[in-house]
DRENDO-1510 file (C-alpha; in Angstrom, 1 decimal, always signed):
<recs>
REC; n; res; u; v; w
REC; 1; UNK; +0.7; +2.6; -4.5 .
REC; 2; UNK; +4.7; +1.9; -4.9 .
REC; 3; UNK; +5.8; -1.6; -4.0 .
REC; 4; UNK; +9.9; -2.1; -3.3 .
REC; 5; UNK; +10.1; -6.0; -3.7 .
REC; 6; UNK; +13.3; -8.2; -3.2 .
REC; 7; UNK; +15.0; -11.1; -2.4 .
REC; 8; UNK; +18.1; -13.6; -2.3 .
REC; 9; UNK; +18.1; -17.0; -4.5 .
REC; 10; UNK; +15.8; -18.9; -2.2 .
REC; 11; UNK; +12.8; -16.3; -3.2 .
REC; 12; UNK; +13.7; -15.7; -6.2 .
REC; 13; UNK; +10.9; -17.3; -8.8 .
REC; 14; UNK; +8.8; -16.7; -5.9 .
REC; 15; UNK; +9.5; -12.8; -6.3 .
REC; 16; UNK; +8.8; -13.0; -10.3 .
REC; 17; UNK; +5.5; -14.9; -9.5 .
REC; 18; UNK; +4.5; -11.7; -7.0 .
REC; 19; UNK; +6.0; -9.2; -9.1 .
REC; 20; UNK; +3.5; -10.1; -11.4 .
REC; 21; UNK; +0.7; -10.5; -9.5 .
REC; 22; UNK; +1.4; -7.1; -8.2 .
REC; 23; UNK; +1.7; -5.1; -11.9 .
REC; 24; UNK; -1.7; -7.1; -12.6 .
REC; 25; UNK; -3.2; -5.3; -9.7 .
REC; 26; UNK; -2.2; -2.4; -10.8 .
REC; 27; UNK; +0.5; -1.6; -8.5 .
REC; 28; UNK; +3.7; +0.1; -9.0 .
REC; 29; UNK; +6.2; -1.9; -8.6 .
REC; 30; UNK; +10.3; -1.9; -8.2 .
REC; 31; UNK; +12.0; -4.8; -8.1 .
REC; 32; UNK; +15.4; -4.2; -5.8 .
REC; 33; UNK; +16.9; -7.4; -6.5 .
REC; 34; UNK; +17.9; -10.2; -6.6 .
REC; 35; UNK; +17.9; -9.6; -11.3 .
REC; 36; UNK; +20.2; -12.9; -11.8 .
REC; 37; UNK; +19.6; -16.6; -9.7 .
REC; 38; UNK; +22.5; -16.9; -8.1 .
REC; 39; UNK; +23.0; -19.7; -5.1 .
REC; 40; UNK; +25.7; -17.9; -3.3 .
REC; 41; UNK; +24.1; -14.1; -3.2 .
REC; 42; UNK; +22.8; -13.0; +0.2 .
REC; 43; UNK; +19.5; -11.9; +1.2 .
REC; 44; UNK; +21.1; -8.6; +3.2 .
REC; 45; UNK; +22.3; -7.2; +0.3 .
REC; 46; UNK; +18.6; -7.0; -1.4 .
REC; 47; UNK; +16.2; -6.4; +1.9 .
REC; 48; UNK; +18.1; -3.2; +2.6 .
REC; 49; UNK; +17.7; -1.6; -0.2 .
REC; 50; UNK; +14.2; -2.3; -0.3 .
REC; 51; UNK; +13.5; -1.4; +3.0 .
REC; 52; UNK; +15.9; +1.6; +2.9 .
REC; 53; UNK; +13.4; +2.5; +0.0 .
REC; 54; UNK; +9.8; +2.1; +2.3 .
REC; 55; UNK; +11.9; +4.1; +5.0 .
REC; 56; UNK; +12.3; +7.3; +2.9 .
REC; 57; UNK; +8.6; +6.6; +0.9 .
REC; 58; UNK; +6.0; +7.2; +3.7 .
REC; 59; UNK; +3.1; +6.1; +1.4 .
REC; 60; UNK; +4.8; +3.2; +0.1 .
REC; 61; UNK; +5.2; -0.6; +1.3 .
REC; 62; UNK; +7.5; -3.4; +1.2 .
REC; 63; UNK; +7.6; -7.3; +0.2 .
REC; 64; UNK; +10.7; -8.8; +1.2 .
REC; 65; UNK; +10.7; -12.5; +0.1 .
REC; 66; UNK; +13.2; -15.7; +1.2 .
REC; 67; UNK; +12.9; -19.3; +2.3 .
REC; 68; UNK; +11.8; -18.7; +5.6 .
REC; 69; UNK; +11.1; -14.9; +5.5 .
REC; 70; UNK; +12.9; -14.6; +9.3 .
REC; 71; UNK; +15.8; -13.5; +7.9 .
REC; 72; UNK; +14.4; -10.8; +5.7 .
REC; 73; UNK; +12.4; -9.2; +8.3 .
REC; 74; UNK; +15.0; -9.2; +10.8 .
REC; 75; UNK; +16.9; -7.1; +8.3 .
REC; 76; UNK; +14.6; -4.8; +6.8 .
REC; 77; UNK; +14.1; -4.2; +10.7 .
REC; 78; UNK; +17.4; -2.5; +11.3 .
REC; 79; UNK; +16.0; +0.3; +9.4 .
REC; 80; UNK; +14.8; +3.1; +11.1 .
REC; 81; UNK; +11.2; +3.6; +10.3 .
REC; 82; UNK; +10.7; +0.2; +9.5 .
REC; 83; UNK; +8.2; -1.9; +10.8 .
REC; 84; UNK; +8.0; -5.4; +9.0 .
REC; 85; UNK; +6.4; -8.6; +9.9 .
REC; 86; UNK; +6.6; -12.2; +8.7 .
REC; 87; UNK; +3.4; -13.6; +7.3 .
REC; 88; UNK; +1.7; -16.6; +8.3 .
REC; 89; UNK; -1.8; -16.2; +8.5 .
REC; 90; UNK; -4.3; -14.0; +7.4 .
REC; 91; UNK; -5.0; -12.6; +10.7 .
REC; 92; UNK; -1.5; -11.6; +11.7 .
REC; 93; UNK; -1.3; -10.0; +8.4 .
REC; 94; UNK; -4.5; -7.9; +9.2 .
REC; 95; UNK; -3.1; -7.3; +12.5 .
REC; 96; UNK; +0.6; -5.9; +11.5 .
REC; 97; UNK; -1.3; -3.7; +9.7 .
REC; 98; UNK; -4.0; -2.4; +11.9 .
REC; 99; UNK; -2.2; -2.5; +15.3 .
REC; 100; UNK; +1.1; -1.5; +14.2 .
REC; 101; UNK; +1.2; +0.3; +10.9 .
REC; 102; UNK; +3.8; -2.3; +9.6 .
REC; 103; UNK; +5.0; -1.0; +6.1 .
REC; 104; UNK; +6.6; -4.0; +4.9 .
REC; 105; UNK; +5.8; -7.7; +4.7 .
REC; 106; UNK; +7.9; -10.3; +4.5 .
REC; 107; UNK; +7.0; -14.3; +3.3 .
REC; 108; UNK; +9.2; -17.5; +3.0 .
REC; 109; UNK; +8.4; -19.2; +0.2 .
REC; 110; UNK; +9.0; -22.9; +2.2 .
REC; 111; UNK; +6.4; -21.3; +4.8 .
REC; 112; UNK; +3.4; -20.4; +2.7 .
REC; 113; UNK; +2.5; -21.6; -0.7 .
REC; 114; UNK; +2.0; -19.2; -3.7 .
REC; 115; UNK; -1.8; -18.7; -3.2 .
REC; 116; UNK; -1.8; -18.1; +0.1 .
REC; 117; UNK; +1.0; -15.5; -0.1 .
REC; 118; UNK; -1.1; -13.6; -2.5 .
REC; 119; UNK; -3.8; -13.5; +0.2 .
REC; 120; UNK; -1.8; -12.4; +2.7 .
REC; 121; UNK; -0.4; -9.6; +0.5 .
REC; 122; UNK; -3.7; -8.4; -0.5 .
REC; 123; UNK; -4.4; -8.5; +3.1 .
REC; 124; UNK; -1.3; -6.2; +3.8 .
REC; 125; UNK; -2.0; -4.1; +1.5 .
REC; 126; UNK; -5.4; -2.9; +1.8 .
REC; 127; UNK; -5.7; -3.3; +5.6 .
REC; 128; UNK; -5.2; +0.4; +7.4 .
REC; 129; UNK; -4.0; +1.1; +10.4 .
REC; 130; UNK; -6.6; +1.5; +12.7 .
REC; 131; UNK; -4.8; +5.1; +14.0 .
REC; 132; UNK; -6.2; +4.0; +17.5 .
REC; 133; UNK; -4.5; +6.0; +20.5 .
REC; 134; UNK; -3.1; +3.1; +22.0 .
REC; 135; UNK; -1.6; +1.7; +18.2 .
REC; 136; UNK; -0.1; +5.0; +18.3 .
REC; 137; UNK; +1.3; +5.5; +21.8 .
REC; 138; UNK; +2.9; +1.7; +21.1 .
REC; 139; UNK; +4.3; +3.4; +17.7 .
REC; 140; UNK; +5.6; +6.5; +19.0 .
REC; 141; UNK; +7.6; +4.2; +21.2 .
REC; 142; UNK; +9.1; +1.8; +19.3 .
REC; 143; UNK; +10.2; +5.4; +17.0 .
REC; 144; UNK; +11.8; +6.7; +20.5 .
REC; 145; UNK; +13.4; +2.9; +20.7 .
REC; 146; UNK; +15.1; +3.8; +17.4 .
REC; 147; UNK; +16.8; +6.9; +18.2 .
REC; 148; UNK; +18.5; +5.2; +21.1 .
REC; 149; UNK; +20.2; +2.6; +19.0 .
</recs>
């Protein structure tokens, strides 16, 4: 499975710790960024290119990584064909999979702590969507919703 990881400063030995994690699993992972530590870079400027990556690989995911994850999801959002979700708890990472076939997952690294980000990530990951008729009605809109922007 291919993995697009990335973040700004505020992620960024957070994103080294996962990117790790994730080869160890056996995933296949690219790491869009941020390659230096530096204080003044912005998140925008990673997240897209991630997410613009998950947008044109069907089969592949995203983890988009900051201090409070908001941020990163509401960018990797703008992308059509994006669905992404910020993590908090097992269950809404269970959920953004199963109910809405969310391809990438974003975590702050101030919100959740290192182990439980692995968790949820696991979670994400080997959750599927549940293809349920209503799940895929909801989809189908929220596509439609993205052709009017």
């Amino acid at each position: 499975m291919k993995i697009f990881i990335a973040t700004d400063h505020a992620g960024f030995e957070f994103k080294n710790q996962i990117k790790e994690f994730l080869l160890e699993k056996g995933y296949d992972v690219e790491d869009c960024g941020a390659h230096v530590f530096d204080k003044e870079d912005d998140y925008p400027d990673f997240i897209s290119v991630a997410a613009e990556k998950v947008a044109k690989n069907p089969d592949a995911f995203g983890i988009v990584l900051g201090k409070s994850g908001a941020g990163e999801a509401i960018v990797a959002n703008k992308i059509n064909g994006i669905r992404a979700v910020l993590a908090v708890s097992e269950k809404n990472a269970m959920l953004a999979r199963e109910h809405n076939d969310a391809n990438v997952l974003s975590v702050g690294s101030e919100i959740v702590d290192h182990e439980l980000a692995k968790k949820l990530i696991e979670i994400f990951l080997n959750t599927p969507f549940s293809n349920e008729e209503r799940h895929l009605r909801r989809i189908n809109k929220i596509k439609e919703i993205e052709k009017r922007v």
